[in-house]
OpenMM code with the backbone's topology and positions (N, CA, C; nanometers):
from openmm import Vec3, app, unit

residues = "UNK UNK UNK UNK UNK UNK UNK UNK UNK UNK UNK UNK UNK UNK UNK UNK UNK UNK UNK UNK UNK UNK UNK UNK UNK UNK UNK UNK UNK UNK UNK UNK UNK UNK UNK UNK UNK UNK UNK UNK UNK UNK UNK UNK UNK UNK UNK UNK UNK UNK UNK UNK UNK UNK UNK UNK UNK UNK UNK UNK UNK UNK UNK UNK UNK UNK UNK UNK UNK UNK UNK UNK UNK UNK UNK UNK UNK UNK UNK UNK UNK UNK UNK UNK UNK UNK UNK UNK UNK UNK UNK UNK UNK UNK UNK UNK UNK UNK UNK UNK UNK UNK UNK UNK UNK UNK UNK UNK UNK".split()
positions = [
    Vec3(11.1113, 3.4741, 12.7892),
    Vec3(11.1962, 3.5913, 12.7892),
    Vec3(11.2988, 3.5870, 12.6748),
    Vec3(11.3648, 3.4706, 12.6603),
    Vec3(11.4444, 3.4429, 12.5439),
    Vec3(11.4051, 3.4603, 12.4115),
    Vec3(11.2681, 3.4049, 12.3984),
    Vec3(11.2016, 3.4349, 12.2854),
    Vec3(11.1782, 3.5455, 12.2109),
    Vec3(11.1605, 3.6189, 12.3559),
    Vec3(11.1056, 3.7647, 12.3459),
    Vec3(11.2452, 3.8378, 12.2273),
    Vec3(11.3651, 3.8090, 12.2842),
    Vec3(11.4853, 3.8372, 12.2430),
    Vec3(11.5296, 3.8210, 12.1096),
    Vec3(11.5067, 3.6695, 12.0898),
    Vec3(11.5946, 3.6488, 11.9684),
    Vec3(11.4473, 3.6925, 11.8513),
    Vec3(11.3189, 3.7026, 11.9207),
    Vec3(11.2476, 3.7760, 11.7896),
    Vec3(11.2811, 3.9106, 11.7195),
    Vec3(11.3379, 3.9368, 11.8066),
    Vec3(11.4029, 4.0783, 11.7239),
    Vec3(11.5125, 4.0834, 11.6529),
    Vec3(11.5259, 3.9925, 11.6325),
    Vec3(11.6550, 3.9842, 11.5427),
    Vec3(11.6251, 3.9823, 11.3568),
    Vec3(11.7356, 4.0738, 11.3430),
    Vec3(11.6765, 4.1235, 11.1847),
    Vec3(11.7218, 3.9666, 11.0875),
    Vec3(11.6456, 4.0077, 10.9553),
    Vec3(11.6662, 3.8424, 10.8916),
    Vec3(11.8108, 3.9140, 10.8040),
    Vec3(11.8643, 3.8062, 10.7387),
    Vec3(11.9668, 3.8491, 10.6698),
    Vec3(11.9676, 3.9414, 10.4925),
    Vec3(12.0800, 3.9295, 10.4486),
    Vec3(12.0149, 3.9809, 10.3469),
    Vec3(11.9789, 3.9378, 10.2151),
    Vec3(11.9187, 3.8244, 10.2951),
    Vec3(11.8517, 3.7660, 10.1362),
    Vec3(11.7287, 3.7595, 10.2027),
    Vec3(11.7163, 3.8455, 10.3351),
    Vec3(11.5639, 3.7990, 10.3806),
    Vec3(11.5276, 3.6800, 10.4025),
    Vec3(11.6109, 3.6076, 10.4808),
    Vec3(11.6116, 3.4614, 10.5533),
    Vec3(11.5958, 3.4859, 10.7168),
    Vec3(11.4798, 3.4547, 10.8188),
    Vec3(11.4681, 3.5340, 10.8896),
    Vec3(11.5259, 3.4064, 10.9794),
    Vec3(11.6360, 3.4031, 11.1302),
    Vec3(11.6797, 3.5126, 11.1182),
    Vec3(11.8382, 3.5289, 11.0683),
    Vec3(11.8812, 3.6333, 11.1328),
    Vec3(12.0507, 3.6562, 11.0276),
    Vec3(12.1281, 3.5247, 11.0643),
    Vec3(12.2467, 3.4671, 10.9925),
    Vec3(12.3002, 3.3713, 11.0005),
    Vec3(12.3924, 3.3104, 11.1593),
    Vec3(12.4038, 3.4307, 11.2514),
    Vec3(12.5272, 3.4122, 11.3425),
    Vec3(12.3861, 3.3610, 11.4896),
    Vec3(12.3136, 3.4786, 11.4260),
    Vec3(12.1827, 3.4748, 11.5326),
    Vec3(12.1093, 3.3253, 11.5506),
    Vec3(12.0959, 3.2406, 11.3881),
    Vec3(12.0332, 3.0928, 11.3721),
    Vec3(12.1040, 2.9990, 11.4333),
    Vec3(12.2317, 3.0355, 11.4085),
    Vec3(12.3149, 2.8957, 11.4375),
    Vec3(12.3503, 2.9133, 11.6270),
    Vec3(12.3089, 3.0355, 11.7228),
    Vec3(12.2904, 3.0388, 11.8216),
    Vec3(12.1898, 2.9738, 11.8558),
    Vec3(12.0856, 3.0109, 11.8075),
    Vec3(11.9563, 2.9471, 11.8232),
    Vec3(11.9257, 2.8692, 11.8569),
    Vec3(11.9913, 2.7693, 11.6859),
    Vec3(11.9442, 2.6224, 11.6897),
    Vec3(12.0500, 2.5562, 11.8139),
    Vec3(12.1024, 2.5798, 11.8448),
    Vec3(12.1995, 2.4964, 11.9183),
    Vec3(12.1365, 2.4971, 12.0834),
    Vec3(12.0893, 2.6433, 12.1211),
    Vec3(11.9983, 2.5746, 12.2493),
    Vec3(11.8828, 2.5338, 12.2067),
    Vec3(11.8235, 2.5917, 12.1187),
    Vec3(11.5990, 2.5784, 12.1371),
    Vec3(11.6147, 2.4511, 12.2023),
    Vec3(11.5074, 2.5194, 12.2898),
    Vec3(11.4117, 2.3798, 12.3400),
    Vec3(11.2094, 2.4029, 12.3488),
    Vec3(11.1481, 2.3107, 12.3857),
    Vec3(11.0239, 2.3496, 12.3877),
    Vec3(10.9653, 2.4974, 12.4625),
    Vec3(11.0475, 2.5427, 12.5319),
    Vec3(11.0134, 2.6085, 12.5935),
    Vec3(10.9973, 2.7670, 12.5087),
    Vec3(11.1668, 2.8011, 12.4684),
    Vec3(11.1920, 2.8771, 12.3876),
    Vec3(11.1111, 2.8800, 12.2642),
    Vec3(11.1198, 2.7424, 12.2255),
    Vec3(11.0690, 2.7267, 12.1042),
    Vec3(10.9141, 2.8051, 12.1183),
    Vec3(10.8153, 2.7686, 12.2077),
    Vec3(10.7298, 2.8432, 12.2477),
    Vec3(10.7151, 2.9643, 12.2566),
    Vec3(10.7940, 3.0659, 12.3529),
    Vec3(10.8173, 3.2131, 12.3486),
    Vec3(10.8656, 3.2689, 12.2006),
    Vec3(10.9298, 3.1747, 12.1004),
    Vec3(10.9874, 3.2563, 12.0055),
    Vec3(10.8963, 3.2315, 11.9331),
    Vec3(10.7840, 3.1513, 11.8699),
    Vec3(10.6705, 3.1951, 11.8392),
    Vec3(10.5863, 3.2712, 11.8258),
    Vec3(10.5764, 3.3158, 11.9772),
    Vec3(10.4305, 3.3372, 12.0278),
    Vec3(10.5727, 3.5130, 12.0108),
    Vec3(10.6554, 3.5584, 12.0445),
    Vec3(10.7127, 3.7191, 12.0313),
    Vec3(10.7255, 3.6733, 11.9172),
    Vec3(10.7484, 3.6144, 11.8204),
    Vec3(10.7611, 3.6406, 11.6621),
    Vec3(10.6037, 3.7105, 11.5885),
    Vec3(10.4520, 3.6644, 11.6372),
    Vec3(10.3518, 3.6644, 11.6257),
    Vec3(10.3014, 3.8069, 11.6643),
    Vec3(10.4091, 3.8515, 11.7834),
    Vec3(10.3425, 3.9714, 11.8797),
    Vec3(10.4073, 4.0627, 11.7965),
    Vec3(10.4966, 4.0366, 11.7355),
    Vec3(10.6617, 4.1708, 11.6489),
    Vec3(10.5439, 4.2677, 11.5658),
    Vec3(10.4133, 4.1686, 11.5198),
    Vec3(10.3498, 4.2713, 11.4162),
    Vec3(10.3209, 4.3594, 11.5088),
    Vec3(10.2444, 4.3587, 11.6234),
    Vec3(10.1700, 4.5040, 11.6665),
    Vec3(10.0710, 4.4618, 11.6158),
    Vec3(9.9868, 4.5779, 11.7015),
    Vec3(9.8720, 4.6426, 11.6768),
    Vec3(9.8336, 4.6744, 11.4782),
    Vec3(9.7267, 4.6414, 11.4612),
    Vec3(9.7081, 4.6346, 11.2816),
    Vec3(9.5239, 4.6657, 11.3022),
    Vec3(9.4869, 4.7151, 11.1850),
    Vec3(9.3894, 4.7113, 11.1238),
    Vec3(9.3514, 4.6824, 11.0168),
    Vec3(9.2170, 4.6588, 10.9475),
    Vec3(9.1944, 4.6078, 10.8434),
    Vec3(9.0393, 4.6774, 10.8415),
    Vec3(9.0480, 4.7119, 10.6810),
    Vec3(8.8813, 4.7342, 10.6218),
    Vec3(8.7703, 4.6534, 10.6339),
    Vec3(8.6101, 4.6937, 10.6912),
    Vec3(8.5203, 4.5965, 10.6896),
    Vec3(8.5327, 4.4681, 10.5759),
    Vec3(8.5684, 4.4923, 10.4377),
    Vec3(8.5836, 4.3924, 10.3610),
    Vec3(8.7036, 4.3400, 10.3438),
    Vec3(8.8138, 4.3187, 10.4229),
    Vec3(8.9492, 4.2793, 10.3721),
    Vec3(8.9285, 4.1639, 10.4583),
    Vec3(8.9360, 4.0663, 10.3836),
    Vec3(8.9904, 3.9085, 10.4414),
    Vec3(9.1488, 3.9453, 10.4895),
    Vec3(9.1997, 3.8007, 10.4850),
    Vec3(9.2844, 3.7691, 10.5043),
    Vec3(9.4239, 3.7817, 10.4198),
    Vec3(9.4199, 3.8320, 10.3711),
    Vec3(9.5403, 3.8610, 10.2512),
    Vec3(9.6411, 3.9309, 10.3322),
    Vec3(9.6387, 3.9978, 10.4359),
    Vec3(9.7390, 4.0386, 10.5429),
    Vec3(9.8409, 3.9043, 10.5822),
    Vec3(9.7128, 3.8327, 10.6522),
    Vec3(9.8061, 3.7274, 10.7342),
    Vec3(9.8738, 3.6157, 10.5887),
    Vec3(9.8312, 3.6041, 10.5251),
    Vec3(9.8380, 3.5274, 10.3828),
    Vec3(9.9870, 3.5730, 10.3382),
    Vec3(9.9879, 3.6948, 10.3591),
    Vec3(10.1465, 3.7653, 10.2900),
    Vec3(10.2728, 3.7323, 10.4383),
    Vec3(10.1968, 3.7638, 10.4993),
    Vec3(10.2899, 3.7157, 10.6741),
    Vec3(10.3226, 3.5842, 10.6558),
    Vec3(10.2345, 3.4532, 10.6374),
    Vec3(10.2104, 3.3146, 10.6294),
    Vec3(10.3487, 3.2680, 10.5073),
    Vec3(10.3552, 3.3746, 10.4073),
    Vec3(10.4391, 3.3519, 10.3189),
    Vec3(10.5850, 3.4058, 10.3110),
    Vec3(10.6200, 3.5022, 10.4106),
    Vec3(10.7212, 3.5463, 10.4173),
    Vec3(10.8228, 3.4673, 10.5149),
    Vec3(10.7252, 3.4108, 10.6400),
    Vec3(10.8233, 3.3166, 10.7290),
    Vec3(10.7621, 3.1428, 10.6555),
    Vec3(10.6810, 3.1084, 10.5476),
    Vec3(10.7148, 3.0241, 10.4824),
    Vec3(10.8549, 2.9677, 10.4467),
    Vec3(10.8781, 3.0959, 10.3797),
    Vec3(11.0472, 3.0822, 10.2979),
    Vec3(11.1523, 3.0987, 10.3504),
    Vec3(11.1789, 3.1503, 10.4436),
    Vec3(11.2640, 3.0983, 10.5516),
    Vec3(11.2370, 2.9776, 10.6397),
    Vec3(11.1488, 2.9615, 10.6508),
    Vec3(11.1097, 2.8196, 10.7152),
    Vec3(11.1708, 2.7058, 10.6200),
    Vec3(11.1083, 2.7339, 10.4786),
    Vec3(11.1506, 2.5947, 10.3843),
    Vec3(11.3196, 2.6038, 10.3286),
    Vec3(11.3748, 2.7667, 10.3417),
    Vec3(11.5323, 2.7865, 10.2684),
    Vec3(11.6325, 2.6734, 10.4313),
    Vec3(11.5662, 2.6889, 10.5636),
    Vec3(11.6272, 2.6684, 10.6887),
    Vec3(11.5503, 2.5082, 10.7307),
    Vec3(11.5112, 2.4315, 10.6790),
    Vec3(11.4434, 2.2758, 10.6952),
    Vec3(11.5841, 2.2047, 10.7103),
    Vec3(11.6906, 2.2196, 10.6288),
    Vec3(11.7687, 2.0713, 10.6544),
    Vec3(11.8843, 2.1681, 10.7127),
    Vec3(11.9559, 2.3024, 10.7449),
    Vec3(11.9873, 2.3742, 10.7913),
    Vec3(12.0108, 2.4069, 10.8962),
    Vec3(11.8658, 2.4225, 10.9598),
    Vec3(11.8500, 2.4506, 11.0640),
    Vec3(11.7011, 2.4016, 11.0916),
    Vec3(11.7037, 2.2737, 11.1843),
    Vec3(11.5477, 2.2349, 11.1505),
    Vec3(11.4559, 2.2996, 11.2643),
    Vec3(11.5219, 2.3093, 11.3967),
    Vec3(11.4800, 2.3413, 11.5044),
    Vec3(11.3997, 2.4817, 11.4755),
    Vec3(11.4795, 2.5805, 11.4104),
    Vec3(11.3864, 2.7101, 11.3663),
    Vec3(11.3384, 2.7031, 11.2630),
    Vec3(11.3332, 2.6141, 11.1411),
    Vec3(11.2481, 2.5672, 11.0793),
    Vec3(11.0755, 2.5469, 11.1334),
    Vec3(11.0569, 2.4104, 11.2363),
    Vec3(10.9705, 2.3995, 11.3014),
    Vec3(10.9069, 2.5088, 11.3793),
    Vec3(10.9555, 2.6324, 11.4348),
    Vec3(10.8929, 2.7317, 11.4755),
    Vec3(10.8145, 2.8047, 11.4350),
    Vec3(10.9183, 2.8380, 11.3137),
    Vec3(10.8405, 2.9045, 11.1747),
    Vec3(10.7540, 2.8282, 11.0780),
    Vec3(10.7255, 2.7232, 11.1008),
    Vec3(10.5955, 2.6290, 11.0365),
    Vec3(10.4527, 2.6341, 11.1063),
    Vec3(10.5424, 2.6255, 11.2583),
    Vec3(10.4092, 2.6507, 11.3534),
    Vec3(10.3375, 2.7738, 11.3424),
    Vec3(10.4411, 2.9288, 11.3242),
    Vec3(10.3658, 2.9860, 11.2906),
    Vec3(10.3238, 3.0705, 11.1910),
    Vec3(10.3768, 2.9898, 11.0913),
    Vec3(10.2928, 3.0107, 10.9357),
    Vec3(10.1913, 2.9308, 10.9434),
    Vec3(10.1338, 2.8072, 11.0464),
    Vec3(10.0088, 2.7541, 11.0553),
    Vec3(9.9312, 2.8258, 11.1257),
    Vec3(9.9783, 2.9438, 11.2485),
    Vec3(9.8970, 3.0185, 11.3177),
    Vec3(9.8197, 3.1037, 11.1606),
    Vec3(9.9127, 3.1687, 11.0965),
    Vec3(9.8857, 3.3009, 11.0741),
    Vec3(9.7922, 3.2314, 10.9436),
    Vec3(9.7903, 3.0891, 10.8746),
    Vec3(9.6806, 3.0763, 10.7681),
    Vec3(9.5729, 3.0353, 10.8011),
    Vec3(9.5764, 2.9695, 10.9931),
    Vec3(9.3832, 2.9797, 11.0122),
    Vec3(9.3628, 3.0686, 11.0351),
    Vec3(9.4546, 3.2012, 11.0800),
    Vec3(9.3351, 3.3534, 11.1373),
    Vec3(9.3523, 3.3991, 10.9853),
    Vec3(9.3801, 3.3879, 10.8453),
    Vec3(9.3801, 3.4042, 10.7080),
    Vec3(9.2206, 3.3624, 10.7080),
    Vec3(9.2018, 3.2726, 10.7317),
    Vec3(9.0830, 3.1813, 10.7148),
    Vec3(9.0100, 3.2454, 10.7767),
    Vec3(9.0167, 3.2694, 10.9445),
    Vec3(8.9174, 3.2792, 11.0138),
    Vec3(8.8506, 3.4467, 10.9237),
    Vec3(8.9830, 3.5196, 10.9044),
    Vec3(8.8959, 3.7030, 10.8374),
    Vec3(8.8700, 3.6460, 10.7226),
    Vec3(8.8993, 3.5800, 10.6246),
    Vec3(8.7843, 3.5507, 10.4994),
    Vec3(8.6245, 3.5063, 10.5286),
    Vec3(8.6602, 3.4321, 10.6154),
    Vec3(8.4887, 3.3811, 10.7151),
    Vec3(8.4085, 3.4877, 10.7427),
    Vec3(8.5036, 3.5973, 10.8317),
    Vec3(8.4012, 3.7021, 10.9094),
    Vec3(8.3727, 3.7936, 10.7902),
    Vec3(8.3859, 3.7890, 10.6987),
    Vec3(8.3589, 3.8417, 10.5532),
    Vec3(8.1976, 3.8220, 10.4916),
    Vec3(8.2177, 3.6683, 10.4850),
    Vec3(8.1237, 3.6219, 10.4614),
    Vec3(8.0195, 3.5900, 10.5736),
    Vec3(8.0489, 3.5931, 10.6867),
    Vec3(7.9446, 3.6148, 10.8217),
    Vec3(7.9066, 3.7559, 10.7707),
    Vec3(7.9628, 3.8719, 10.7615),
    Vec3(7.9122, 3.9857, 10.7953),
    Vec3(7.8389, 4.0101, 10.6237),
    Vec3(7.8644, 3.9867, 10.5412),
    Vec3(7.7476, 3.9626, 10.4195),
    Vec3(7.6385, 3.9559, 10.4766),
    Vec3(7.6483, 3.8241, 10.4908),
    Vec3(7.4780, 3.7757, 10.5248),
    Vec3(7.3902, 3.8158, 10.6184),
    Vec3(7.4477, 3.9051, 10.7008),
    Vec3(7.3862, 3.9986, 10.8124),
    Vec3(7.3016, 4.1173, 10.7422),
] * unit.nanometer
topology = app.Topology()
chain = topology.addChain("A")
for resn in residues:
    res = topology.addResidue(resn, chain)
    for name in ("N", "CA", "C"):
        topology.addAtom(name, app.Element.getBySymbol(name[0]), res)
């Protein structure tokens, strides 16, 4: 439920996700639990999406890279939401992977 919460929180304005008053709340409770929900509602924030029979992964690739850099500007900072946002910049570059695959599955069909 918490998770659900602090995913909505806008990033700041250098585009460090998230704003500065919101992180330093954050980091001071996360625990596994949260840490979990704020993942998994950070993942859900996109919505509903589509993509062209031929478009790989270059969607999740640009996603993968945007909470990259807040992940790596917030490492010695704030490590606790660091680690969240690693976990899921690792979600979002195997389903990168997995639509470049179904690319090349659906070729060869």
């Amino acid at each position: 439920m918490l998770g659900k919460l602090f995913s909505t929180a806008p990033a700041d304005e250098n585009d460090v996700w998230p704003f500065n008053p919101m992180r330093d709340a954050l980091e001071n409770i996360i625990n596994q639990e949260l840490s979990d929900g704020l993942k998994t509602s950070l993942y859900n924030t996109r919505g509903i999406h589509s993509r062209g029979i031929d478009e790989g992964g270059d969607d999740e690739r640009k996603l993968a890279e945007k909470f990259r850099r807040s992940a790596n500007i917030l490492e010695y900072s704030h490590p606790q939401i660091s680690k969240v946002l690693k976990r899921l910049v690792d979600t979002y570059q195997r389903e990168a992977v997995l639509r470049d695959e179904e690319i090349v599955i659906r070729r060869r069909l």
